[in-house]
C-alpha positions in Angstrom: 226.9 -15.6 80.5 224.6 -14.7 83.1 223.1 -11.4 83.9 225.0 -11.4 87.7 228.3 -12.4 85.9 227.8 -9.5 83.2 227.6 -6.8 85.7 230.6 -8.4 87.6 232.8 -8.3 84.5 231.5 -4.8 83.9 233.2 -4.1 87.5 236.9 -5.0 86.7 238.3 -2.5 83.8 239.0 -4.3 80.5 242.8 -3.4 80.7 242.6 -4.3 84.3 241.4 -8.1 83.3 243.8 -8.4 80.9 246.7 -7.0 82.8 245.6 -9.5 85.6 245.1 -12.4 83.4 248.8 -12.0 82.4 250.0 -11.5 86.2 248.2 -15.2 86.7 249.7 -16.4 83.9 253.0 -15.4 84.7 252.3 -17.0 88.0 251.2 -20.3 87.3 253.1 -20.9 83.5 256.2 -19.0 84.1 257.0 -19.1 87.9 255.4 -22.7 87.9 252.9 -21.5 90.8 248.9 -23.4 92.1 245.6 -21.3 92.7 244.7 -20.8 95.3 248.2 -20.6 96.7 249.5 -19.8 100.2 251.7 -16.6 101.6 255.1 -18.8 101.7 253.9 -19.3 97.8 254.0 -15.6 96.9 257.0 -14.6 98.9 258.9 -16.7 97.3 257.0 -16.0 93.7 258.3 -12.1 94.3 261.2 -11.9 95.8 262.2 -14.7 92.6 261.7 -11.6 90.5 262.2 -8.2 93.0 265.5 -7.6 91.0 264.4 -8.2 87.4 260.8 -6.0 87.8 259.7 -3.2 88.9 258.0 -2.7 91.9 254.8 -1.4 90.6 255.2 -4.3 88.5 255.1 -6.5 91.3 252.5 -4.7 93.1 250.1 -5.6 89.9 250.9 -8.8 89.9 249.9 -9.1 94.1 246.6 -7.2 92.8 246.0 -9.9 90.2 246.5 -13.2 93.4 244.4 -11.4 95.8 241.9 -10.6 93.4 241.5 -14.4 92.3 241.3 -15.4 95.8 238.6 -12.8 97.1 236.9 -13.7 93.7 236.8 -17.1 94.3 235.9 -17.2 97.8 239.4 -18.1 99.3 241.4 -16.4 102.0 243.8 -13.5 100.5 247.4 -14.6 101.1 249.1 -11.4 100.0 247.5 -9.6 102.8 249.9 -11.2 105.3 252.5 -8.6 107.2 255.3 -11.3 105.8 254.2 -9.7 102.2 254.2 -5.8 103.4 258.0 -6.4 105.1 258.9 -8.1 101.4 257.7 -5.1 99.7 259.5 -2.6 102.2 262.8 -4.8 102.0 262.8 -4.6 98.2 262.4 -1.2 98.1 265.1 -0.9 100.3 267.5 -2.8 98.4 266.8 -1.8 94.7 265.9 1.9 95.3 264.6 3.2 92.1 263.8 7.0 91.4 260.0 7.6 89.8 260.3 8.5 86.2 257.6 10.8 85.0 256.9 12.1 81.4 258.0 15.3 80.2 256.0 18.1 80.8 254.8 19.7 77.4 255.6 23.5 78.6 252.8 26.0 76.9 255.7 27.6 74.7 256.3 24.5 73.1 252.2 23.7 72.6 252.3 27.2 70.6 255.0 26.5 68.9 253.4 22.9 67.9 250.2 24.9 67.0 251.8 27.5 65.3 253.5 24.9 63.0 250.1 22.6 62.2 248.1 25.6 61.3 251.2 26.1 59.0 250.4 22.5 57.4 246.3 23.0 57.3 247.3 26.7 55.3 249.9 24.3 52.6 247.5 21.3 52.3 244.7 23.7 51.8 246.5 25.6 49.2 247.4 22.2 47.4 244.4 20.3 48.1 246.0 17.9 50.0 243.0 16.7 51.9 244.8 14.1 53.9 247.5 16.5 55.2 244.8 19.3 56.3 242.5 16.5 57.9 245.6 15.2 60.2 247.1 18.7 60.9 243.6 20.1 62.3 242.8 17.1 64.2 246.0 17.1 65.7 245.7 20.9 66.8 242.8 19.8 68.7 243.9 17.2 70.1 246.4 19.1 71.7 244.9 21.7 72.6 241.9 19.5 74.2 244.2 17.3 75.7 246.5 20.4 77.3 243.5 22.6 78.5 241.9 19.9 79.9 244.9 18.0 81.5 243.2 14.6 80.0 245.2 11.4 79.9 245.6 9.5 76.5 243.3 7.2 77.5 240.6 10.3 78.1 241.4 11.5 75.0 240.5 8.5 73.4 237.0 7.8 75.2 236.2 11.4 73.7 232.3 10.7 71.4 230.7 13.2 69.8 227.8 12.6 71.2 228.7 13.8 74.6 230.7 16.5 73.4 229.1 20.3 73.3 230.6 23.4 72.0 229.8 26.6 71.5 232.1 29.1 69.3 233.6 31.7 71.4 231.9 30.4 74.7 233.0 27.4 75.9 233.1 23.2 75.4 232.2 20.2 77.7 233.0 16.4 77.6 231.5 14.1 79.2 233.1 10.8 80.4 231.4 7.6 81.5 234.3 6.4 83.6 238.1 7.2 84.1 240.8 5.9 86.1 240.4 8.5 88.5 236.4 7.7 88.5 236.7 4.0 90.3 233.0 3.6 90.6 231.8 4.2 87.0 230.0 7.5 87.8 230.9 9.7 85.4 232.1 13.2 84.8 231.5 16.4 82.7 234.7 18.4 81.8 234.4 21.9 81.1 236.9 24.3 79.6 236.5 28.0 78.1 236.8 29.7 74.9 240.1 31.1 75.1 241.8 34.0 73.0 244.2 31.8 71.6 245.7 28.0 71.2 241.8 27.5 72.1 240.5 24.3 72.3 236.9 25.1 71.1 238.2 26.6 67.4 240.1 23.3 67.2 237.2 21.0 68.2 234.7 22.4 65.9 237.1 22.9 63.0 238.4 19.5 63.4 234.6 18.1 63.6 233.6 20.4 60.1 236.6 19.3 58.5 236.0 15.8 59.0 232.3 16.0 58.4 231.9 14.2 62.1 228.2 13.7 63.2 228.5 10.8 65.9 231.5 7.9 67.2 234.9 9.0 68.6 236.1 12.3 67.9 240.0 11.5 67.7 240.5 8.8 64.8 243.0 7.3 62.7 243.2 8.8 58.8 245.2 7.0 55.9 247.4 8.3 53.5 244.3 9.3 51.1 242.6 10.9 53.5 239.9 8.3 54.5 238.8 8.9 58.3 238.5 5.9 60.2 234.9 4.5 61.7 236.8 3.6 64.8 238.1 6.1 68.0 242.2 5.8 67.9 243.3 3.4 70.2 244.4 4.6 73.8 248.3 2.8 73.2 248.1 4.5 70.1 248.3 8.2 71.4 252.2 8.1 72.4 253.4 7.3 68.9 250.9 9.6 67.5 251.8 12.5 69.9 255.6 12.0 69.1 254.7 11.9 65.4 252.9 15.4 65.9 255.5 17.0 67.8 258.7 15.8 65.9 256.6 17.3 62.7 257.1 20.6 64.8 260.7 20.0 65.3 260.1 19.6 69.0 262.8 16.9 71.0 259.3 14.1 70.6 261.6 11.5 72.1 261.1 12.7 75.7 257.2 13.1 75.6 254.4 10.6 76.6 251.2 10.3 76.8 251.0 11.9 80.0 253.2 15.1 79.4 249.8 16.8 77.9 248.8 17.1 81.4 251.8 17.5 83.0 252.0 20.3 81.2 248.6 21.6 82.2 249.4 21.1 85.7 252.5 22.6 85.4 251.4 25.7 83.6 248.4 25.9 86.4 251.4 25.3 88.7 252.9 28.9 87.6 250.0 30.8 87.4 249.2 30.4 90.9 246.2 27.6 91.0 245.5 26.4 94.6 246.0 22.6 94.7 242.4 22.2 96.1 241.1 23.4 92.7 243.4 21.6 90.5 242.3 18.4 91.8 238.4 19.1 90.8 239.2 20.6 87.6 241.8 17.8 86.6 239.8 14.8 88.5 242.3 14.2 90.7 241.0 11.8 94.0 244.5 11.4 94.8 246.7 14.3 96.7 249.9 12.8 96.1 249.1 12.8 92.1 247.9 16.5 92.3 251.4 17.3 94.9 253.9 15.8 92.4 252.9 19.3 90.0 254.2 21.7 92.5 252.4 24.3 94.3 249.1 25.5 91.6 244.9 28.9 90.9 242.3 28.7 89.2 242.2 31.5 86.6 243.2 30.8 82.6 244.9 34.6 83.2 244.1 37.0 80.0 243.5 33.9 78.1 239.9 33.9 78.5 237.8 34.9 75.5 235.9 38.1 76.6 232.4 38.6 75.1 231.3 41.9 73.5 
């Protein structure tokens, strides 16, 4: 591989290329389709399908033609007006509502926390190793992941190495890229010490308990206790999160990946953050994302650890 085509793979997101690598299969094995194709090729190709997937679904896969034909150096036939009325008949005809995850409300995220510190106090007192290693990294990744309104797939790009805490003053993340960041520029997160359910206790405990220098600072651990070299998996977060929270007797079914921060953004909804400021401190780009959480002010309330 040359150095040009490097960088240009570098471009495209890994779960992009393989999310458009299926769309093309789909295309050309399943639907029986040609590249490069024409527009009367992929009307036909999605209004075969407008009643069996979803329409995001077949937005992707539009993504995935146009972006082999602009890659390849052929004219973009989902760009057409004959493709836009397609889309707006569809969505005329099978209506669907938006389904979004669960929020995971703050009295539930105590009650969650509450119950963990309850397992790290029992495995301590029975050296189970393996139980107090999972309880305290799951009380930080909740509390991480709720403070700082990070996605599953955030949580999972977490390293130690860009990672800096200070007991009883604050922590920071830094992020190479994100869905939100298109252009691979990068980001620091910051979040304060807080007087409770705080997110910098549960970093460094998690990080001493482990005996974590450098890698991913969420991991897998097996039934012995052994800590894996490798950061969990970003598909791995929603069973993991449902695991955590039916331990806490909590309805786990409902929850996703994404109710961490809908959670966030709904607690900042209540306590009165404007909406300009919960887009910066989330990472929102998007207005529409940031609208969806009601009306929100940037202030963490008496939750924020005061200094002597």
């Amino acid at each position: 591989m040359s150095k040009a085509d490097r960088y240009l793979e570098a471009s495209v997101r890994q779960n992009t290329s393989k999310s458009y690598a299926a769309a093309l299969s789909h295309f050309e094995v399943t639907w029986g389709g040609f590249l490069p194709t024409t527009t009367e090729s992929v009307v036909r190709y999605i209004a075969e399908y407008a009643d069996q997937l979803a329409l995001s679904t077949l937005k992707q896969r539009l993504a995935a033609l146009a972006n082999w034909h602009q890659s390849n150096g052929f004219p973009d036939p989902t760009k057409a007006p004959k493709v836009r009325q397609l889309l707006k008949g569809i969505r005329a005809v099978h209506p669907v509502q938006q389904r979004q995850a669960a929020p995971l409300a703050l009295l539930h995220l105590e009650k969650a926390v509450a119950h963990l510190e309850d397992e790290v106090d029992q495995a301590r007192a029975t050296g189970n190793m393996a139980a107090l290693l999972k309880a305290t990294r799951d009380i930080a990744l909740l509390t991480i992941g709720f403070w700082r309104g990070f996605r599953g797939d955030e949580l999972a790009k977490l390293t130690i190495e860009n990672t800096h805490a200070e007991r009883y003053v604050g922590i920071r993340f830094y992020l190479g890229s994100s869905k939100g960041d298109r252009q691979n520029i990068g980001r620091e997160y910051r979040t304060p010490s807080l007087s409770k359910l705080c997110p910098v206790e549960a970093y460094l405990n998690w990080i001493e308990a482990a005996g974590l220098t450098r890698g991913g600072v969420f991991r897998g651990i097996d039934r012995w206790g052994n800590i894996s070299d490798h950061p969990l998996a970003a598909h791995s977060l929603i069973p993991l999160l449902r695991d955590i929270l039916g331990r806490c007797g909590l309805p786990s079914e409902i929850y996703s990946a994404h109710s961490i921060r809908r959670g966030f953004a709904t607690w900042a909804a209540s306590s009165g953050w404007d909406i300009k400021t919960l887009m910066e401190y989330v990472g929102w780009s998007d207005m529409k994302s940031a609208l969806r959480y009601v009306e929100p002010a940037q202030q963490f309330g008496g939750l924020i650890r005061k200094l002597e």
